[in-house]
C-alpha positions as CSV (number, residue, x, y, z in Angstrom):
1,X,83.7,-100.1,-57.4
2,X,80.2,-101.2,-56.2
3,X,78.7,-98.0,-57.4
4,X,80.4,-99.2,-60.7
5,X,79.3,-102.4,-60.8
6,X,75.9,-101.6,-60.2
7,X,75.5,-99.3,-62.7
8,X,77.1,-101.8,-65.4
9,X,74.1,-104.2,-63.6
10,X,71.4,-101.7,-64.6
11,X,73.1,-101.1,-67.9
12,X,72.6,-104.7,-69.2
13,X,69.5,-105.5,-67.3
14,X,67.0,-102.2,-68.6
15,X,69.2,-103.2,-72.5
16,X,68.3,-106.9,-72.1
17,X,64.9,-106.2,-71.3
18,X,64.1,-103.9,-74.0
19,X,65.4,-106.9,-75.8
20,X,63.6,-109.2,-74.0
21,X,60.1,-106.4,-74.0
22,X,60.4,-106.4,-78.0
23,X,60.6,-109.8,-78.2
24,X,57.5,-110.8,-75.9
25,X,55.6,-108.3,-78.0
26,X,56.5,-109.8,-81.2
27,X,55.1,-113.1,-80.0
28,X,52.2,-111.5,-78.5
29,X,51.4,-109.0,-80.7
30,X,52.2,-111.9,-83.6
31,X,49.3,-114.2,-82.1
32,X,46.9,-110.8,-81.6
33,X,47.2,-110.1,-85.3
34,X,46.9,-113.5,-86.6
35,X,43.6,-114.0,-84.3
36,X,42.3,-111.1,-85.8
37,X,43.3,-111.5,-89.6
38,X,43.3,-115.0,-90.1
39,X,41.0,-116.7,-86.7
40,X,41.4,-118.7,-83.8
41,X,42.8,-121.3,-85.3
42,X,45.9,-119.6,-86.5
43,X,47.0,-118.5,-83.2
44,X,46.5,-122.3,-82.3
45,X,48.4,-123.1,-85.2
46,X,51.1,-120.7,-84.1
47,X,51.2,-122.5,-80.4
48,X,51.3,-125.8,-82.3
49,X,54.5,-124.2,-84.2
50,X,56.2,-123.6,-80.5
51,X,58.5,-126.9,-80.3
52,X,60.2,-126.0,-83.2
53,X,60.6,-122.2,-82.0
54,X,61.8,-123.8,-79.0
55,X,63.8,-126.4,-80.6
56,X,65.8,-123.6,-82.9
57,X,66.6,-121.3,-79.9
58,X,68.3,-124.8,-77.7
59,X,70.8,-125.2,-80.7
60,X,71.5,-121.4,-80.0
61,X,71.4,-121.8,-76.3
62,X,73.9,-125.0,-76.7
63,X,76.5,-123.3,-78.9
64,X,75.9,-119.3,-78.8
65,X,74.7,-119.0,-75.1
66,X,77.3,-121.9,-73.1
67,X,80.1,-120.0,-75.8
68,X,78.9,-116.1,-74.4
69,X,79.6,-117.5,-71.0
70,X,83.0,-118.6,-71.9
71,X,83.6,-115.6,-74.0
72,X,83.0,-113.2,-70.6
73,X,84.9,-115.7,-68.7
74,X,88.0,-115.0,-70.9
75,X,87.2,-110.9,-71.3
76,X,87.6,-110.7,-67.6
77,X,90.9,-112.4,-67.9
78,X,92.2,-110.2,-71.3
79,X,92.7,-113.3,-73.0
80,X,91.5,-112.0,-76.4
81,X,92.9,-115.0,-78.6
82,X,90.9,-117.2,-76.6
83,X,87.9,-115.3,-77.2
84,X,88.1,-114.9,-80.3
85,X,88.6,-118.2,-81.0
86,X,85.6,-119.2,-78.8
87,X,83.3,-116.8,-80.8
88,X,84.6,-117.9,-84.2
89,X,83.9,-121.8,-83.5
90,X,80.6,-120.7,-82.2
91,X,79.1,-119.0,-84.4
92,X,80.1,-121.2,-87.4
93,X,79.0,-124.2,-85.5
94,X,75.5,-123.4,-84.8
95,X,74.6,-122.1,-88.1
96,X,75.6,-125.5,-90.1
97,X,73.2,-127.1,-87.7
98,X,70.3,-124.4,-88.7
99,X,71.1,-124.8,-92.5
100,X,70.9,-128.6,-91.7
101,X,67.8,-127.9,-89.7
102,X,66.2,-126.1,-92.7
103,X,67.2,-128.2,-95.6
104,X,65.7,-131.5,-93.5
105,X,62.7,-130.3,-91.4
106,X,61.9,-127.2,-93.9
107,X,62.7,-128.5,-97.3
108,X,62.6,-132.5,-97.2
109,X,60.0,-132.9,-94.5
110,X,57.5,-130.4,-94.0
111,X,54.8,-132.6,-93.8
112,X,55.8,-135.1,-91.4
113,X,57.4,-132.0,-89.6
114,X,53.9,-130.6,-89.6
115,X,51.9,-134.0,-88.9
116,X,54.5,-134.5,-85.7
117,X,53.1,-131.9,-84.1
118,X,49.6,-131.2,-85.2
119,X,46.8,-133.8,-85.1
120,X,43.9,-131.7,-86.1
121,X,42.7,-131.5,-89.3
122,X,41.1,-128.0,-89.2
123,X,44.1,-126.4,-87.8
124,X,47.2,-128.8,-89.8
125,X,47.0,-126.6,-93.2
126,X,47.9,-123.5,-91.3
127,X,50.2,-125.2,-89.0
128,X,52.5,-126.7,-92.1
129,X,52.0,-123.7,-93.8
130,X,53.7,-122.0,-90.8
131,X,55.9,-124.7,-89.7
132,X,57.5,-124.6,-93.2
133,X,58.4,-121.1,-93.8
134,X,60.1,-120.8,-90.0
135,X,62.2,-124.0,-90.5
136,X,63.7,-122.9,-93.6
137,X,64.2,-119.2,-92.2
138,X,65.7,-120.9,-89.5
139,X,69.4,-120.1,-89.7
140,X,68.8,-116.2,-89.7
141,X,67.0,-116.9,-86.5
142,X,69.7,-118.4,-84.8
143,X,73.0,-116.3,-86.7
144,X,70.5,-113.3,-84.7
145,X,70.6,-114.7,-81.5
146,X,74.4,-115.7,-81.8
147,X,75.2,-112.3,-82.6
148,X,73.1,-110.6,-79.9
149,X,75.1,-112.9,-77.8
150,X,78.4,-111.6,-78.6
151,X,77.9,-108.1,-79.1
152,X,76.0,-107.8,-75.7
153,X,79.4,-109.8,-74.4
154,X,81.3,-107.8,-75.7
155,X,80.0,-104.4,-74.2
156,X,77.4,-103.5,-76.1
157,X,73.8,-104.5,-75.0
158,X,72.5,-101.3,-75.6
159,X,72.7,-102.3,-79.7
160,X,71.5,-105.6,-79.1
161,X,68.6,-103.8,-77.5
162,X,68.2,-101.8,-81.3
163,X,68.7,-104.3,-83.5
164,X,65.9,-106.7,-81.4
165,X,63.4,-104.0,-81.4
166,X,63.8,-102.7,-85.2
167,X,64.0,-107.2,-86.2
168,X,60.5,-107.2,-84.3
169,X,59.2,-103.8,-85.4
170,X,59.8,-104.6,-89.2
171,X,58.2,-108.0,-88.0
172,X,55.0,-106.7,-86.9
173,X,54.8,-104.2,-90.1
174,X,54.9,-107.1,-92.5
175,X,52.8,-109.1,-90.6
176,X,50.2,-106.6,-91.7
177,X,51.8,-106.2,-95.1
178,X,52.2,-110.2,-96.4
179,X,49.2,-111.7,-94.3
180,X,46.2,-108.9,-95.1
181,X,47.7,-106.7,-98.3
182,X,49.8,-109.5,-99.9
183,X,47.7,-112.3,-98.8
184,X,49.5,-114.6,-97.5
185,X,47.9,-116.4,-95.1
186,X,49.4,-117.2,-91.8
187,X,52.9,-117.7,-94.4
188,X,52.8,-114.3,-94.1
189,X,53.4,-114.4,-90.5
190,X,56.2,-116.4,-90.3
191,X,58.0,-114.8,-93.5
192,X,57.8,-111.9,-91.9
193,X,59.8,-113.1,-89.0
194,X,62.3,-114.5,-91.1
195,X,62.8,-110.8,-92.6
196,X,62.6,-108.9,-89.4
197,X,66.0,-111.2,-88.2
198,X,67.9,-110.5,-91.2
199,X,67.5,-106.5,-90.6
200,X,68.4,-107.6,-86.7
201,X,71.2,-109.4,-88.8
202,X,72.6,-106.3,-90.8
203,X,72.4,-104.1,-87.4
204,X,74.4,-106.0,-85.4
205,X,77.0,-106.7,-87.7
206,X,77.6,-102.5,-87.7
207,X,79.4,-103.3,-83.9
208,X,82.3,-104.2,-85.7
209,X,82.3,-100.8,-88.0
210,X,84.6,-99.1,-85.1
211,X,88.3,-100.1,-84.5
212,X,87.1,-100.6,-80.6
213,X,84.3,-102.5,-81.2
214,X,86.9,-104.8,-82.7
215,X,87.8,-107.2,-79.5
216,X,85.9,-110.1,-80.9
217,X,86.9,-111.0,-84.9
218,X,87.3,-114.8,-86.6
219,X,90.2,-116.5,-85.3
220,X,90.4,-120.4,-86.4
221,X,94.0,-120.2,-85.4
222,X,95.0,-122.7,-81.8
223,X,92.5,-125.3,-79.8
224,X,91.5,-128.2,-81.5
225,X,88.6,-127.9,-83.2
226,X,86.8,-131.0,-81.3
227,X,88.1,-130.2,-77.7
228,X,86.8,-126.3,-78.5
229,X,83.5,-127.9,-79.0
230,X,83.4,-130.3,-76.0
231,X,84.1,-126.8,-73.7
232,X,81.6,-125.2,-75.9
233,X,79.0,-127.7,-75.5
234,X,79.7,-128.5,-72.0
235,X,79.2,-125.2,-70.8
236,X,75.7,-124.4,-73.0
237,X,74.2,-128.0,-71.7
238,X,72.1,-126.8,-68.6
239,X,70.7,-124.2,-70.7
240,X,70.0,-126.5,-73.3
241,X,68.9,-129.2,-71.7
242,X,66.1,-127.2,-70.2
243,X,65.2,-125.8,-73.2
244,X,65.0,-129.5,-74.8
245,X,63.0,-130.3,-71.7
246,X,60.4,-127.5,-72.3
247,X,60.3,-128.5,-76.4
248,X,59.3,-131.8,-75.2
249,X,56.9,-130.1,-72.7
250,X,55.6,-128.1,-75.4
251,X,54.7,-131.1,-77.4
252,X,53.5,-133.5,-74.6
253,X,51.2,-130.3,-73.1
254,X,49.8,-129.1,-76.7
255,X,49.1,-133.3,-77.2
256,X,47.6,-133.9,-73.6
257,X,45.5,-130.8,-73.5
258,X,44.4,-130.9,-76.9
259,X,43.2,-134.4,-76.4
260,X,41.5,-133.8,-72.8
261,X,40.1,-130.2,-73.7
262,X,39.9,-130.1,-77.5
263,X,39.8,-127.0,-79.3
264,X,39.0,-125.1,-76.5
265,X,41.6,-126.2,-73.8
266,X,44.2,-125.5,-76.7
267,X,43.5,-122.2,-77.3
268,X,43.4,-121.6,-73.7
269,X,47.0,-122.8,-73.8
270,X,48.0,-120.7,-76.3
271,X,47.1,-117.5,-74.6
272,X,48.9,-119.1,-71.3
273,X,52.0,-119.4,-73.3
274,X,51.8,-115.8,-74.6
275,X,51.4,-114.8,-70.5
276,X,55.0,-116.8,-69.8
277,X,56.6,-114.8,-72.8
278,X,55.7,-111.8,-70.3
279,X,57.2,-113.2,-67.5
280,X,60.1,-114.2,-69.8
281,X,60.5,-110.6,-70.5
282,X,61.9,-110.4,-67.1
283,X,63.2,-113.6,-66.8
284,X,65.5,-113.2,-69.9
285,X,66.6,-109.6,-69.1
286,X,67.5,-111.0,-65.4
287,X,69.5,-113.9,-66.6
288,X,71.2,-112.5,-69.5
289,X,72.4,-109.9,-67.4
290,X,73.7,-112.7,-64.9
291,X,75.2,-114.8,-67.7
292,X,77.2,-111.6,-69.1
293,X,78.2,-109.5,-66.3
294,X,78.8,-112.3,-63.9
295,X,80.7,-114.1,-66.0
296,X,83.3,-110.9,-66.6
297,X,83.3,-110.8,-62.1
298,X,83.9,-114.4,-62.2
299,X,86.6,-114.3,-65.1
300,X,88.3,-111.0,-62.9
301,X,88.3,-113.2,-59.6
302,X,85.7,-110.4,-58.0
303,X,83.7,-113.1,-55.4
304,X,82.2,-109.9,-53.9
305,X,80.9,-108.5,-57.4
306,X,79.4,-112.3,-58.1
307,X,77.5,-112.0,-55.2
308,X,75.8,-108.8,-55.8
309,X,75.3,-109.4,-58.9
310,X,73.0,-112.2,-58.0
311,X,71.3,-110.2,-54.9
312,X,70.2,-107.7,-57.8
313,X,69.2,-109.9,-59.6
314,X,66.8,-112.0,-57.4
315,X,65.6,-108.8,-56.1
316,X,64.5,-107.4,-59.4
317,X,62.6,-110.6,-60.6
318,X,60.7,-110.9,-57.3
319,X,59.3,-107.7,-58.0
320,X,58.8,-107.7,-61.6
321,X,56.8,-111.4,-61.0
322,X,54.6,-110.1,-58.2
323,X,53.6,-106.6,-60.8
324,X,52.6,-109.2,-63.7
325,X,50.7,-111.6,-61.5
326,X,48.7,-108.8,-60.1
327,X,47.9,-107.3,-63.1
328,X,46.6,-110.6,-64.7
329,X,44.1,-111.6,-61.7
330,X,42.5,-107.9,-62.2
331,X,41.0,-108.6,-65.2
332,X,42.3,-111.7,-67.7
333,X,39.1,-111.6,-70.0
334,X,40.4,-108.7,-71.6
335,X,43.8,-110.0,-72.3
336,X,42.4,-113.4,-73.7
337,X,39.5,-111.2,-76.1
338,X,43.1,-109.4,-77.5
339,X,43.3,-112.7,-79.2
340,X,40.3,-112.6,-80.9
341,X,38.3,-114.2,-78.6
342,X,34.4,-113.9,-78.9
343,X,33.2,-117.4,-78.1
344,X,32.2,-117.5,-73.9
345,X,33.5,-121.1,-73.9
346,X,36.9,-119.8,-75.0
347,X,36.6,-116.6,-72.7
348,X,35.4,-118.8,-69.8
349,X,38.3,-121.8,-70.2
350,X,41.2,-119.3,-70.5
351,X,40.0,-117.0,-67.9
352,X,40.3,-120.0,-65.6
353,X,44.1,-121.4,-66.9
354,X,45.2,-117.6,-67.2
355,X,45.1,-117.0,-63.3
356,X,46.4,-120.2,-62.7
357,X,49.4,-119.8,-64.5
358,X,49.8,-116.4,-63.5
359,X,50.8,-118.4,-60.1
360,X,52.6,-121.1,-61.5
361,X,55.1,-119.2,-63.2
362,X,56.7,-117.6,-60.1
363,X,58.0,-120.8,-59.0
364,X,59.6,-121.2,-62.8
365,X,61.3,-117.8,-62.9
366,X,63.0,-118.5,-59.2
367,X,64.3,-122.1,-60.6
368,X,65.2,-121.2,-63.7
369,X,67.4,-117.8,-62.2
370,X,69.0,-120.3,-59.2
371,X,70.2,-122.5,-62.6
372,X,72.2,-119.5,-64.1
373,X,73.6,-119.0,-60.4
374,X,74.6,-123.0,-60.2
375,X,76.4,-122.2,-63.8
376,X,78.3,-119.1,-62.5
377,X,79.7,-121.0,-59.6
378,X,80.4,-124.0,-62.2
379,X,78.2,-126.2,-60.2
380,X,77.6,-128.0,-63.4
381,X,76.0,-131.1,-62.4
382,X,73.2,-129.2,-60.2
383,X,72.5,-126.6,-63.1
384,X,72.0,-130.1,-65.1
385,X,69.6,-131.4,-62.5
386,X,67.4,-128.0,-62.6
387,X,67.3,-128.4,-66.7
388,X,66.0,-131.7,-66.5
389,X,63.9,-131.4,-64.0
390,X,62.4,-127.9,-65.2
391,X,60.1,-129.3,-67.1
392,X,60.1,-133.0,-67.0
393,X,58.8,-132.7,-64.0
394,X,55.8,-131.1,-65.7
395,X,54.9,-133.9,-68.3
396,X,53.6,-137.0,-65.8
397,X,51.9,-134.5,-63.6
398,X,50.0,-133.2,-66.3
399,X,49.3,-136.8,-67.3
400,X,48.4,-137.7,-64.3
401,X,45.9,-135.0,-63.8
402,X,44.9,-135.1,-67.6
403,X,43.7,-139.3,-66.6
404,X,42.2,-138.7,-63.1
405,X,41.2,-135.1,-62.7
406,X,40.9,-133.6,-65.8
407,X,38.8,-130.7,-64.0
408,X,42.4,-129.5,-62.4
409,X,44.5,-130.2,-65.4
410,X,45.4,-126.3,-65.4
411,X,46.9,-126.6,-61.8
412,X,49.4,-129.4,-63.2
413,X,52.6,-126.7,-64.0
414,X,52.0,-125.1,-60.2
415,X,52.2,-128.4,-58.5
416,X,55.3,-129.5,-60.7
417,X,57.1,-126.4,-59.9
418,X,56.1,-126.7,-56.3
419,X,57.5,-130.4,-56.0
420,X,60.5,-129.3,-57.9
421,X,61.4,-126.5,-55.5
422,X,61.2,-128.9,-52.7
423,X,63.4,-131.3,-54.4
424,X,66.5,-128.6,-55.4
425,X,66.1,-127.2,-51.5
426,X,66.3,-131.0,-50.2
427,X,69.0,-131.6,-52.7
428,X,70.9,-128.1,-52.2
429,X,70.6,-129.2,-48.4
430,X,72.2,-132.6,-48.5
431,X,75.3,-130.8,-50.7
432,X,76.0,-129.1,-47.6
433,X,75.7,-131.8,-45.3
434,X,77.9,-133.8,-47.2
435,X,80.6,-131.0,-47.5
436,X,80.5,-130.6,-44.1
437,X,81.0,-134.1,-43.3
438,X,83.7,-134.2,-45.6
């Protein structure tokens, strides 16, 4: 059974990190070939663009991702009906909110969209430009990541791993295609994301093709529509929550650092961002694996299989986070002149903030991992706490050190994460006590 179990664990993680790997190099490898083709400014206009990227994936995270949990949960118990009905309401949920998403932010209001989050005049045209095109492709984006949801659920990451890889592949092809042959601009770009998630789209949707694929199909039939959302909804929130945290993040950081450091501190930024999507490349395959495959132990009453579940899992991202930081102290100059970089004011301000965060993301990667095992074990209001806190905790230490050390200002995410740590250990501790006691 354990020799079992841990091959179904190395199964998921090595399929939701090829997901996870093609994804990080879309982003990266997006910014590399906008610095390049269009300037600096575009990949600043791209890091501008991050709330909303953000923002889209939390409506996933709140239906798709709290719905995958629930869908295991009732797998492991062969309640299929329930299931099905869980993945219906879920995925019909979330995209009416991205066609809403579009038709508002993307069609109504793409300049006050675009104004929201971009306060320099060089680099609004590309950001609206940008901003526009990924609001209205929006609902692809998210019907992808709902899919991928279910499909990896339902015993299958190895095709979410395909249908990630060819979305970002075609993605990267057109890039070239609609921003330097076509002319596009930075539009370009983001169309060709849109089109890279609707191939994604058409591949995952071949799951269903065989009759034993077929576990998960449309059932509106039972629960009441409004108390299948509450369960929905209550079960997503902790993952939301932090991703709504780090959207505001996103825009209080882009807003502090561009005022502080100007053009140079948010290009800096930008290439500090792309680093986390390397580290998320871990982080995602590590807690995808323990959202799917610990939900199914949990749903089958395996305590045991839980457990080593989650010792594989810490395991693996300890490693993996000690590799990247490594890696990044050798030599960062030559991963921030793959952005196009020639300036030594920009080569000398990112060096600095690359190793920096190359540190401060190790304490992220632990917290965010402990919140998926505080989900597992339905500790729901601690899971909420770690959401919040992710990244709220970042926002008045970087003001603070934005208004009275502006020298250190790149040191502000370490010291959040630090605090934080203390506080869930202090917290964590006091749970116990108070058990105890009781």
């Amino acid at each position: 059974m354990n020799q079992d179990l841990n091959k179904q664990f190395y199964n998921y993680l090595w399929a939701y990190i090829l997901v996870a790997l093609s994804g990080c190099l879309g982003n990266v490898v997006d910014s590399i070939i906008v610095g390049n083709l269009i300037s600096e400014n575009g990949v600043s206009a791209i890091s501008l663009s991050k709330p909303i990227n953000q923002f889209i994936f939390t409506l996933h995270l709140l239906i798709n991702a709290g719905a995958g949990m629930l869908v295991g949960y009732a797998l492991g118990q062969k309640d299929l009906e329930k299931a099905r009905r869980l993945f219906t309401h879920a995925l019909s949920f979330s995209l009416l909110l991205g066609l809403l998403l579009a038709l508002f932010g993307g069609i109504i209001f793409p300049d006050q969209t675009a104004r929201l989050l971009c306060s320099n005049e060089q680099i609004l045209p590309l950001a609206r430009g940008y901003m526009q095109v990924l609001l209205i492709g929006n609902p692809a984006f998210i019907l992808m990541w709902g899919l991928s949801t279910m499909v990896g659920v339902d015993g299958q990451p190895k095709l979410v791993s395909v249908a990630v890889i060819v979305d970002n592949v075609v993605n990267l092809c057109l890039d070239i295609v609609f921003i330097q042959w076509l002319d596009w601009g930075i539009i370009g770009s983001s169309a060709a994301t849109v089109v890279g998630h609707l191939v994604g789209i058409a591949i995952l949707l071949s799951h269903w093709r065989k009759p034993e694929h077929r576990r998960l199909i449309p059932s509106f039939a039972g629960d009441n529509l409004g108390s299948l959302t509450s369960t929905i909804i209550k079960q997503g929130a902790p993952l939301a929550v932090a991703s709504i945290s780090l959207t505001l993040l996103l825009l209080s950081a882009n807003s502090i650092v561009l005022s502080t450091l100007g053009r140079t501190g948010i290009f800096a930024f930008a290439v500090c961002m792309n680093l986390l999507q390397v580290y998320n490349l871990f982080l995602s395959g590590t807690c995808q694996t323990l959202q799917s495959l610990g939900a199914i132990q949990v749903g089958k009453g395996d305590a045991e299989g839980v457990k080593t579940v989650i010792r594989k899992a810490f395991r693996f991202i300890t490693v993996a986070m000690v590799v990247v930081c490594v890696v990044v102290w050798i030599d960062p100059q030559l991963i921030v002149r793959l952005f196009g970089a020639n300036e030594p004011d920009l080569i000398s301000e990112s060096d600095q903030a690359l190793r920096i965060f190359a540190l401060s993301f190790i304490p992220f990667c632990y917290i965010y991992v402990l919140m998926i095992v505080y989900k597992l074990y339905k500790h729901h209001k601690m899971a909420l706490f770690i959401s919040f806190a992710l990244s709220l905790t970042v926002i008045p230490v970087l003001w603070l050190m934005a208004h009275f050390a502006p020298n250190y200002l790149w040191y502000s995410y370490l010291i959040a994460y630090l605090i934080e740590g203390i506080a869930i250990a202090l917290i964590h501790r006091l749970r116990l006590i108070n058990a105890f006691a009781s």
